[in-house]
C-alpha positions as CSV (number, residue, x, y, z in Angstrom):
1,X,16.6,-18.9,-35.0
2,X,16.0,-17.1,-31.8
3,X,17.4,-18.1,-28.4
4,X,14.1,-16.7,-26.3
5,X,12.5,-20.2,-26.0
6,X,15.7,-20.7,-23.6
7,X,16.5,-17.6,-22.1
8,X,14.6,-18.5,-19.2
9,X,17.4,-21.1,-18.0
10,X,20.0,-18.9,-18.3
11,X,21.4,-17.6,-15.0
12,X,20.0,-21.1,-13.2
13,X,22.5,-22.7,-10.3
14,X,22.2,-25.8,-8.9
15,X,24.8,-27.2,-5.7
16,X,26.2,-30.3,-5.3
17,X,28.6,-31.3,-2.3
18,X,30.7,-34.7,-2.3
19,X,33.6,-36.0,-0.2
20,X,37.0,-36.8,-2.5
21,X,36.9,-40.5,-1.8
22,X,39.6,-43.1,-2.9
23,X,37.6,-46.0,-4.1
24,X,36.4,-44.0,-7.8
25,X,40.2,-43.1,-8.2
26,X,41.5,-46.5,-7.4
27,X,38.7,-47.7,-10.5
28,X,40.2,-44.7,-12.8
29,X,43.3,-46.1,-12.4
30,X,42.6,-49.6,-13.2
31,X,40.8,-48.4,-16.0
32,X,43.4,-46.4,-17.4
33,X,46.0,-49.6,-16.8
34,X,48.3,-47.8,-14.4
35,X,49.7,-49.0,-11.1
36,X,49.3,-45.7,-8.9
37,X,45.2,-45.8,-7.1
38,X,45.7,-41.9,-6.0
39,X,44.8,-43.2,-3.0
40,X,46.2,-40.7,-0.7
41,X,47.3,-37.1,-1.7
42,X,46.7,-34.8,-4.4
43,X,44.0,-36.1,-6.9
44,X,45.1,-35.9,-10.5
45,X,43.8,-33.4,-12.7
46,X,40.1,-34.3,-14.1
47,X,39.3,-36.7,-12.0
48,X,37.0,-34.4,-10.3
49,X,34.7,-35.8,-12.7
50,X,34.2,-38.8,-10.7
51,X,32.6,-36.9,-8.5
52,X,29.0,-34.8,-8.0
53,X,27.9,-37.7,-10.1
54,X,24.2,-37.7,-11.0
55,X,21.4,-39.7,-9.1
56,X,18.6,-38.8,-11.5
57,X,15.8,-41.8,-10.8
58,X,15.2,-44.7,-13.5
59,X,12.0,-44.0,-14.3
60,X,13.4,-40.0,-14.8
61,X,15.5,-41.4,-17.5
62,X,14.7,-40.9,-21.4
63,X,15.4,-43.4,-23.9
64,X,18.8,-42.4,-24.4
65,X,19.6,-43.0,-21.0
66,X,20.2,-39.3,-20.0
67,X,17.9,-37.8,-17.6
68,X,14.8,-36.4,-19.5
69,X,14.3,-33.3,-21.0
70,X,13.8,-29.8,-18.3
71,X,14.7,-29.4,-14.8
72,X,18.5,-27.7,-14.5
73,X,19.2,-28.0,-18.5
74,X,16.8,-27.0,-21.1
75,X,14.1,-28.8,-22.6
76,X,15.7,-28.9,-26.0
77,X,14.2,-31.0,-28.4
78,X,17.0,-32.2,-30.4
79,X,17.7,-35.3,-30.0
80,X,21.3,-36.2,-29.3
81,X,23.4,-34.6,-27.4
82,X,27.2,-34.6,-26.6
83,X,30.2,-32.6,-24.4
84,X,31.5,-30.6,-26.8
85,X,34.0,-28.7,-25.3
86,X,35.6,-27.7,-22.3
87,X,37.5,-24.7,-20.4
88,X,39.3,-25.3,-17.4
89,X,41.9,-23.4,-15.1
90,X,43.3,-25.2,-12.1
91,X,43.6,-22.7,-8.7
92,X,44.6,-25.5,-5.4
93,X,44.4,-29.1,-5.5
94,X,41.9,-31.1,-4.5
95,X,42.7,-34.1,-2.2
96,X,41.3,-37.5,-0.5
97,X,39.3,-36.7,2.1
98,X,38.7,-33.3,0.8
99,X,34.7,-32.1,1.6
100,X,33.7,-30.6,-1.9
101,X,31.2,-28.4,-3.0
102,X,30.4,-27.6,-6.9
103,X,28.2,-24.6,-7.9
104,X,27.0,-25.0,-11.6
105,X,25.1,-22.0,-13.7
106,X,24.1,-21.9,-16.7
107,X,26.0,-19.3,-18.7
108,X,23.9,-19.0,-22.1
109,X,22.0,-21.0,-24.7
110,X,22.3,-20.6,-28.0
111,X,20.7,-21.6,-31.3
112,X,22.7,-22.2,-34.3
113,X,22.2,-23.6,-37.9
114,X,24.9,-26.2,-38.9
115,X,26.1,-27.9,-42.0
116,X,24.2,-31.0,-40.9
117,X,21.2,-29.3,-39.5
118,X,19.5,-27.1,-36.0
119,X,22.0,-27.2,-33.0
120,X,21.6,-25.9,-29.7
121,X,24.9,-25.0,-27.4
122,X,24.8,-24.4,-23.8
123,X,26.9,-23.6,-21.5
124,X,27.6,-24.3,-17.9
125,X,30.0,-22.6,-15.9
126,X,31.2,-24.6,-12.5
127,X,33.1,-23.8,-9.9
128,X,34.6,-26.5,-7.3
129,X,35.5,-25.8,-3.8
130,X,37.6,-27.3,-1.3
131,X,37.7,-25.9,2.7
132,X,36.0,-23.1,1.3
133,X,38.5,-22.2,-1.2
134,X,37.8,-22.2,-5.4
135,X,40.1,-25.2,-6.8
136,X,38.5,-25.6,-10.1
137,X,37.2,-23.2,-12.7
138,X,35.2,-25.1,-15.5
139,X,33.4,-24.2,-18.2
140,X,31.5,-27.0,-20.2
141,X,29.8,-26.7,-23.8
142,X,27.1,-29.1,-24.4
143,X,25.8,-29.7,-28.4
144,X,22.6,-30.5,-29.2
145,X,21.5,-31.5,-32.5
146,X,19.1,-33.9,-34.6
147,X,19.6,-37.7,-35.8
148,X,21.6,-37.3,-39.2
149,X,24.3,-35.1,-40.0
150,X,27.7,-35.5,-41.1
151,X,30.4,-35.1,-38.2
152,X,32.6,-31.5,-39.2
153,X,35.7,-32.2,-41.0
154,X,38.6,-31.2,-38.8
155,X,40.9,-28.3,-39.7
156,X,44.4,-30.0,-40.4
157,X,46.8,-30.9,-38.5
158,X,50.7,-29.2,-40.0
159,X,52.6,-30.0,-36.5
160,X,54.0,-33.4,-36.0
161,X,53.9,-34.8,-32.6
162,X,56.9,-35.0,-30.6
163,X,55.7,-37.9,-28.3
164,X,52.7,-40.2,-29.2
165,X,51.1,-43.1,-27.1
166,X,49.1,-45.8,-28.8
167,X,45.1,-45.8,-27.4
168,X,42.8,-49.0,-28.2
169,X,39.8,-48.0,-26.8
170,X,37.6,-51.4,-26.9
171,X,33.7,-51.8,-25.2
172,X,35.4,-53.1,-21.7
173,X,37.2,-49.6,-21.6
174,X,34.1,-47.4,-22.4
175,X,31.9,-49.5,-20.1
176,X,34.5,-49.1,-17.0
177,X,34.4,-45.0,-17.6
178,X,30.5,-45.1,-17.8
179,X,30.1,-47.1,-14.6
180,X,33.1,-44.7,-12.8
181,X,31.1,-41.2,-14.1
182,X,27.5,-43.1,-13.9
183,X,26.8,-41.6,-17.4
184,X,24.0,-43.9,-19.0
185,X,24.0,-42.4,-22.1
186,X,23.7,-45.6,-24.4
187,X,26.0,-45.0,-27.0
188,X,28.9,-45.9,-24.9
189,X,27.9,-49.6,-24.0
190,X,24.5,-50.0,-26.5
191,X,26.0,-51.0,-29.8
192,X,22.4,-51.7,-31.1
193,X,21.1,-48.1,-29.7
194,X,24.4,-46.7,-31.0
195,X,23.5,-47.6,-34.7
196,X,19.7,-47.8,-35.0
197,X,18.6,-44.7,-32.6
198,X,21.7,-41.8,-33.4
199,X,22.9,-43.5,-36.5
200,X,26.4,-44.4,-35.3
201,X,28.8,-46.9,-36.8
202,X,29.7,-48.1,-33.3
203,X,29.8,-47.0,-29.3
204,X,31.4,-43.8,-29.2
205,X,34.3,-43.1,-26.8
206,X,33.5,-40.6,-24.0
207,X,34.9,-36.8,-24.7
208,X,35.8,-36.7,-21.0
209,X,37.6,-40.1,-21.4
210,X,39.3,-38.9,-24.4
211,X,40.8,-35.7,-22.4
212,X,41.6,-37.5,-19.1
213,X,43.7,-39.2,-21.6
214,X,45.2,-36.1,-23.1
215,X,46.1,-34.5,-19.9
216,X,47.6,-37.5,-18.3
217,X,49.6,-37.8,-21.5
218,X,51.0,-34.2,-20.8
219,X,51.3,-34.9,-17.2
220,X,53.2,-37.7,-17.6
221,X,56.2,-35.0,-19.0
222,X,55.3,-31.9,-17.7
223,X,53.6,-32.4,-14.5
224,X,50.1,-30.4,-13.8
225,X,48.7,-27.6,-16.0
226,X,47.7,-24.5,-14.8
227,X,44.8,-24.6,-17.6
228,X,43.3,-27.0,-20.1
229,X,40.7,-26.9,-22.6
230,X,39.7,-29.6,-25.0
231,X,37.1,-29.3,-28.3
232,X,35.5,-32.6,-29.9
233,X,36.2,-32.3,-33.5
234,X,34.4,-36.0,-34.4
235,X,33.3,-39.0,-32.7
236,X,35.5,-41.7,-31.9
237,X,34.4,-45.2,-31.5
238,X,34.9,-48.3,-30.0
239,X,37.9,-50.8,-32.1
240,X,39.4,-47.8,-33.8
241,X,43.4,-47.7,-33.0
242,X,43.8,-44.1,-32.1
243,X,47.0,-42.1,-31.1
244,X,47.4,-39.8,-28.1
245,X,49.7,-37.0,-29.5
246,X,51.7,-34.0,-28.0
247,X,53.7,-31.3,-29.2
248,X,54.6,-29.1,-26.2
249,X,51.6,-28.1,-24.7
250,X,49.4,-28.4,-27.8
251,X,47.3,-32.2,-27.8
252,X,45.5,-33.5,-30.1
253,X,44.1,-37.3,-30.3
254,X,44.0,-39.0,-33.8
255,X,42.3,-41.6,-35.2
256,X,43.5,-44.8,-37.5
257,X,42.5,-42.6,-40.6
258,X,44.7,-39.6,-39.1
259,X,41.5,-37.6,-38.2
260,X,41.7,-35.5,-35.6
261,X,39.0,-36.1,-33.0
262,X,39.8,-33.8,-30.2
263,X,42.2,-31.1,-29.9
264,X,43.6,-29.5,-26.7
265,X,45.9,-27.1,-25.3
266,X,47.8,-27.7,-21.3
267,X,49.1,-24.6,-20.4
């Protein structure tokens, strides 16, 4: 496959600019059943991602809830689409009342052939600024690929976990995250979409849900990373009794089977 029907988007920026606000960190925190609203001070790592939050128009939206195809990203064809991965290196902290600016580009777009079929990967490299000063270095992969396919069989796990936290991710969860990030992608709250359109068992758990998870489970012991990346390895959904796992700064999460569904590393 060739990646010319896309090179066109490659080297395109878009701006946002936000204020760090307290009220979508006091909601992460509920969410996440803590008792600290991070509502003064240093904003924990992540939860940038409450922010630049998109304000595509309803009638821009496709039928998956995500803005239609073209504009910033692609036009790809391939009908469902996920966060893949991600790449991030922490420089200065952001903080409440901070005026931030993000500048995203696309980095490449690339066409692949995969066990279950076509895929499309592209990625986005941002940079967030506080006061005029980088903060945050991130680099997101985004998958594309068609109806069917079988999810990749992790590679296993031979490290045991030296601490472990119990995560029941139920609907109430996964609709809380959606309405904090905006994201109205409807296989998070859309059981019936979930199964019938993209051939789910169930609402999938949010990938950046899932690693906000991760790195507060490494915070919790080690404080702030300098860097973090993350990599979806299979879906997780809705009712399944997963384990947050760490082994230094090596994370993984786990599902009830023992599957891993996303791997990371805090550094």
């Amino acid at each position: 496959m060739s990646d010319a029907p896309f090179a066109a988007w490659v080297g395109r920026s878009e701006t946002r600019r936000d204020v760090i606000t307290s009220a979508p960190l006091r909601g992460l925190s509920a969410a996440l059943d803590r008792e600290e609203a991070w509502a003064s001070g240093e904003i924990p790592p992540l939860a940038h991602w409450l922010y630049f939050l998109p304000t595509t128009r309803q009638s821009e939206l496709g039928e998956d809830g995500h803005p239609r195809r073209g504009g910033f990203l692609p036009p790809v064809e391939l009908p469902r689409r996920m966060w893949a991965a991600g790449r991030l290196r922490f420089h200065a902290p952001l903080c409440v009342g901070d005026a931030v600016e993000r500048v995203s580009t696309i980095k490449s777009v690339a066409e692949k052939a995969g066990a279950s079929g076509p895929l499309v990967f592209v990625t986005i490299a941002h940079a967030i600024s506080a006061n005029g000063v980088v903060a945050i270095e991130e680099e997101q992969d985004i998958v594309y690929r068609g109806e069917v396919g079988a999810a990749r069989t992790p590679a296993p796990v031979s490290r045991v976990a030296d601490r472990e936290r119990a995560f029941a991710p139920d609907s109430t969860l996964l609709f809380r995250y959606s309405a904090l990030t905006f994201n109205a992608h409807r296989i998070h709250y859309d059981a019936e979409y979930a199964r019938t359109r993209e051939n789910y068992p169930g609402l999938v758990v949010q990938g950046p849900l899932i690693a906000t998870l991760l790195i507060d489970h490494h915070v919790s012991a080690h404080g702030a990373p300098r860097s973090f990346t993350f990599r979806a390895e299979r879906p997780l959904f809705a009712g399944d009794r997963a384990k947050l796992c760490a082994d230094g700064g090596a994370l993984w999460c786990a599902n009830a089977a023992g599957e891993v569904v996303m791997s990371a590393e805090a550094r």
